[in-house]
N, C-alpha and C positions, 0 to 999 in steps of 0.2 A: 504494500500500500504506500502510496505516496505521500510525504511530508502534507501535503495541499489536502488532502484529503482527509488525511489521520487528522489535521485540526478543524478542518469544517465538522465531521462528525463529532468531534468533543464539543464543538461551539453548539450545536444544535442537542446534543446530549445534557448541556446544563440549564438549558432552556428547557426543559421537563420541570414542569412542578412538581415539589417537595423532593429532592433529590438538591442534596446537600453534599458537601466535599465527604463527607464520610460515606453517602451510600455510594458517592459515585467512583470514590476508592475500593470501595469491596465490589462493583460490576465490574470495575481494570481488571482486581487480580481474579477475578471468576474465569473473565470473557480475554482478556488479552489485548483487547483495542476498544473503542467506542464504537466501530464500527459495527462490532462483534455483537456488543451490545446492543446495538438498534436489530441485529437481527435475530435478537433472540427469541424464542418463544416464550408464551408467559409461561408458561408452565417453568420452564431454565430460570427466567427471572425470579419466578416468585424462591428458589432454591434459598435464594441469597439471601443472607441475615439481615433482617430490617428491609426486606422488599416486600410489600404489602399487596394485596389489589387495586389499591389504587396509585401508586408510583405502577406498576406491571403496567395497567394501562396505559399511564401517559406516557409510559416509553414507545408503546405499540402505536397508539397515536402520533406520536413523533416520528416515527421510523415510516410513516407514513405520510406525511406531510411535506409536499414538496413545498409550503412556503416556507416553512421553516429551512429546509435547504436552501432557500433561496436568499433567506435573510441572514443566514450564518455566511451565505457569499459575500453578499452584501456589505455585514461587519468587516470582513479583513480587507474590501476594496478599498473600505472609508479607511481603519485603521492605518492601512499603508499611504494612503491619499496624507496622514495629517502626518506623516513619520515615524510612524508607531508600529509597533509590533506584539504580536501575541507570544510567551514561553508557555509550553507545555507543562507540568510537572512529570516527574524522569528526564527529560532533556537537561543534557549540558547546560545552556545556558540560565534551567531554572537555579536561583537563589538557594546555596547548598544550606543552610540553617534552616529556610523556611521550609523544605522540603522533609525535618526532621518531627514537624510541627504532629500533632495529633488528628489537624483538619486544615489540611495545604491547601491552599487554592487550586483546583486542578489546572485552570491558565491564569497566567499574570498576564495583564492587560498595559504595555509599560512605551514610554514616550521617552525619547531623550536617549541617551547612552546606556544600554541595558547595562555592560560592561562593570556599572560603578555595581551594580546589588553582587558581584563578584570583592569587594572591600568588605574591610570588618569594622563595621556599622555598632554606633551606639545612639540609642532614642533619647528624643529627651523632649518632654511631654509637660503640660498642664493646665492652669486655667486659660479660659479665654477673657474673662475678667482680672488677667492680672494686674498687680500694684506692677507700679515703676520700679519696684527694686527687686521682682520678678522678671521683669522685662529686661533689664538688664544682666543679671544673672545667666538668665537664657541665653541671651544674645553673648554674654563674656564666653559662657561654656562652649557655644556653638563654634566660637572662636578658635578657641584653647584646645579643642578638638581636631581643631581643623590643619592648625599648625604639628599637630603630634600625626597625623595622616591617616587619622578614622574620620572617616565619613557622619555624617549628623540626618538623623530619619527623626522624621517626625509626620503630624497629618495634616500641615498648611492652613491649620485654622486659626483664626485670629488669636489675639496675645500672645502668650507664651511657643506656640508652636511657630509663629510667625516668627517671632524675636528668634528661636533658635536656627532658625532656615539662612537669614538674614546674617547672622554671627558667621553660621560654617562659609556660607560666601565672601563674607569680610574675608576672611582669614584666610583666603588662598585656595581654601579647600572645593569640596561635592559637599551637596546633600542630596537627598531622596527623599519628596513627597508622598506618602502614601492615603491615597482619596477614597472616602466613599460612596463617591460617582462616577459615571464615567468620564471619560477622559475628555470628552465633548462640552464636557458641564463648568461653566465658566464660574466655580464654588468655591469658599467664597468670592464674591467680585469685586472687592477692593485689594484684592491677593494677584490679580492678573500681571501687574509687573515683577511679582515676585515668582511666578511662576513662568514667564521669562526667561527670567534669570539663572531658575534650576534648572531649564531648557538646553541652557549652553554649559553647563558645568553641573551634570546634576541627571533625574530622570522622573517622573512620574510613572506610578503605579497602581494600580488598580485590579480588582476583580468582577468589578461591574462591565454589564456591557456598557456601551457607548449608548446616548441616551435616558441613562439612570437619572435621573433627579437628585438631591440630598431626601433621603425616607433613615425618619432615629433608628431604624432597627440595622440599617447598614452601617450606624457607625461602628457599634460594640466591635462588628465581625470586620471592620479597618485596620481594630485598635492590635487584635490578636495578631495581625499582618505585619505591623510595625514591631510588634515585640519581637514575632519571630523571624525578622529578620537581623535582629540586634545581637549583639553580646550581652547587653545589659540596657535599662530602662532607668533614666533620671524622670523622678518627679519633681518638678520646680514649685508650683503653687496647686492645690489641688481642697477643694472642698469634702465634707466628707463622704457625699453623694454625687460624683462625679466620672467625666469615662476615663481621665487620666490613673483613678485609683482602679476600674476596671483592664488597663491596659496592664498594671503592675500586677494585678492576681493573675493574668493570662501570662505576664514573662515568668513568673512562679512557677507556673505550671507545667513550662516550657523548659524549663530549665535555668533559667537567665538572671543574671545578677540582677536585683534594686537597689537605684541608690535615690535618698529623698534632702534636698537640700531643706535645713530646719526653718521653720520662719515664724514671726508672730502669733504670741500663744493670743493674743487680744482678735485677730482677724481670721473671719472664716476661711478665708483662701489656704491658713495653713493645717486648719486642722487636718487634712487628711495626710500631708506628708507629715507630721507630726505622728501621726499614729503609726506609720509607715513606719517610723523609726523606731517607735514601741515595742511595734511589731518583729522587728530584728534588720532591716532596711538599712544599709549602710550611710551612716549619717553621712552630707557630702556636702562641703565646704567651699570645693573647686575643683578643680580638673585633677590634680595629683592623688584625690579622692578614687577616682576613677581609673586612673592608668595602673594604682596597687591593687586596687581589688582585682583588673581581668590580667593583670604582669605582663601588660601594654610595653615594648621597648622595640616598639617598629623603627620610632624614631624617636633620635635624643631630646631630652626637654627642650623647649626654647629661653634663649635668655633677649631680652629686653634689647631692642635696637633702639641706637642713641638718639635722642630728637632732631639728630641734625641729616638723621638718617644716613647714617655709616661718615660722618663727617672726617675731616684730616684728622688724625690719630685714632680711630676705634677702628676695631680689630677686625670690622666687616667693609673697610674703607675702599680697600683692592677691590672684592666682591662687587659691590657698588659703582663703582666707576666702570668697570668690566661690563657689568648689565650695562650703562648710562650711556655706553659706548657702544651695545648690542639694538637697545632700543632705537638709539640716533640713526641707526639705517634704515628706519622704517617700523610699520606694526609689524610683529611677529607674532607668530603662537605659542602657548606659553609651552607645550612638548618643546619646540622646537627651542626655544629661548634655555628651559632645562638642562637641553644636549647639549648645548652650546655653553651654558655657562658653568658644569660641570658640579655645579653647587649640588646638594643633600635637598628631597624636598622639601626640607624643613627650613633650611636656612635663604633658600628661593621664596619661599611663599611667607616669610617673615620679616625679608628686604623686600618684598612687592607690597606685603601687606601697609608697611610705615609709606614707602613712595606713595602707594595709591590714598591715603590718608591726608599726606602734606600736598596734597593735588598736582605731587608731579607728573605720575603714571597714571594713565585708564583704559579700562579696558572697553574691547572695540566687539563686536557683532564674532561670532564665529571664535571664542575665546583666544582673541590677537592683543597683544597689549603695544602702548606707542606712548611715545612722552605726549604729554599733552599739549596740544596745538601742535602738533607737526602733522 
């Protein structure tokens, strides 16, 4: 069976009602393909643990249904129309963590550079009513992360999710959105330039189809998405009834570190990571919080670049001039800019990061960087 094929039937297979990643993981290992599965009889169907008379039928209805073939064509023509692409679950390219999950998405639905969900990703999640000293927390950690060369996942929702996305792109680094709509859905819409920007350095991910709306029951099954594609789960503000504290009992379950930065015992926002910590949740202060608990040493801590950004006498002054003098011929991209200046990701995206701050350096469409005005 051909690639083309094997996923139109999986696309038109999850479009059966009440067939969930769990039933539709035990028809794989029953059947062997989706395909297999559309042709099964119910009698074979109903075999299966948790296959009832009625998922039986509406796979038989399906298997029958040429619009539904028609609209799983459909899907991947758009998908590939907007630059996007479908992973299977068992394929290479699916998300090796997420695929150890309880309930993997059987396709990721992802935009952007699949490539980055191949990094070792840490989430970092909370209110959307956060305080200012949440917002920034976020946005520091997003940073701090980003410079040490883990990637920053979170669900692109305002506050705290927003502020974290925003950080890991300060800082040189990726991040990865993970939606609970599809990719089509402009959610939220004051997030559009930030989604942009994960566009070019970064990837959106989904398990909806295209055309999904935001509906509350698709956040919860986001949130599991996000954890398990992380090492571990920061809650930054979190109330005591909220999906950030559900995202934490899913990375628990999964395996996966929590860590909960402490905050105002006076303010709702922190009771819940507050409790987190109770609960045994690795209190977490900053980033060095996090690189001991997962024994993170991809890359050497960063130290502080001088405000004059590598000025005459500090120690990254050579480094600096060398870029100053890479950049001068033109945009480049930052791969190439890397090769070329021979620097540690760490210590590149920590002199980009200060330049692009003091508004020397900025970055240009198709991740090209050029001094600014040339």
């Amino acid at each position: 069976m051909g690639a083309g094929r094997f996923l139109l039937d999986w696309l038109r297979l999850l479009r059966v009602p009440g067939l969930g990643p769990v039933l539709a993981g035990r028809l794989l290992d029953r059947f062997g393909d989706p395909g297999a599965v559309l042709a099964a009889s119910d009698r074979a169907l109903r075999q299966v643990e948790g296959v009832g008379p009625g998922v039986a039928g509406a796979v038989l209805r399906m298997a029958g249904d040429g619009e539904g073939a028609a609209r799983a064509a459909w899907e991947l023509d758009r998908l590939a129309a907007m630059g996007g692409e479908a992973l299977v679950w068992g394929s290479p390219a699916y998300p090796e963590l997420l695929a150890t999950i309880h309930d993997p998405p059987p396709v990721l639905f992802v935009q952007g550079d699949p490539a980055f969900l191949a990094s070792t990703m840490v989430a970092v999640v909370g209110s959307r009513q956060a305080s200012q000293g949440g917002l920034e927390m976020a946005r520091r950690l997003g940073t701090e992360l980003s410079l040490q060369g883990l990637v920053t996942v979170s669900g692109l929702a305002i506050g705290i999710d927003t502020a974290a996305h925003w950080g890991a792109l300060e800082g040189g680094g990726a991040t990865v959105a993970v939606l609970a709509t599809g990719l089509d859905q402009a959610y939220p819409v004051v997030n559009r330039r930030l989604r942009e920007k994960i566009l070019g350095r970064g990837c959106l991910v989904t398990e909806a189809f295209l055309g999904t709306p935001p509906v509350a029951n698709l956040f919860p099954r986001r949130n599991r998405i996000i954890s398990g594609l992380s090492r571990g789960v920061v809650v930054v503000e979190a109330a005591m009834k909220s999906g950030s504290l559900v995202t934490a009992r899913l990375a628990l379950e999964q395996g996966r570190e929590v860590f909960a930065v402490p905050g105002n015992v006076l303010d709702p926002r922190s009771r819940g990571v507050n409790q987190l910590i109770r609960d045994g949740a690795r209190l977490t202060e900053g980033v060095e919080d996090i690189l001991e608990e997962l024994s993170w040493t991809g890359i050497r801590h960063p130290q502080a670049v001088p405000a004059e950004a590598g000025g005459a006498g500090s120690p990254e002054s050579g480094a600096v001039a060398d870029l100053m003098a890479l950049l001068g011929e033109g945009p480049i991209e930052a791969d190439l800019l890397a090769r070329r200046s021979r620097l540690t990701v760490g210590e590149l995206s920590r002199i980009l990061l200060r330049l692009e701050m003091t508004g020397i350096v900025e970055r240009l469409p198709g991740n090209r960087l050029a001094l600014r005005g040339r």
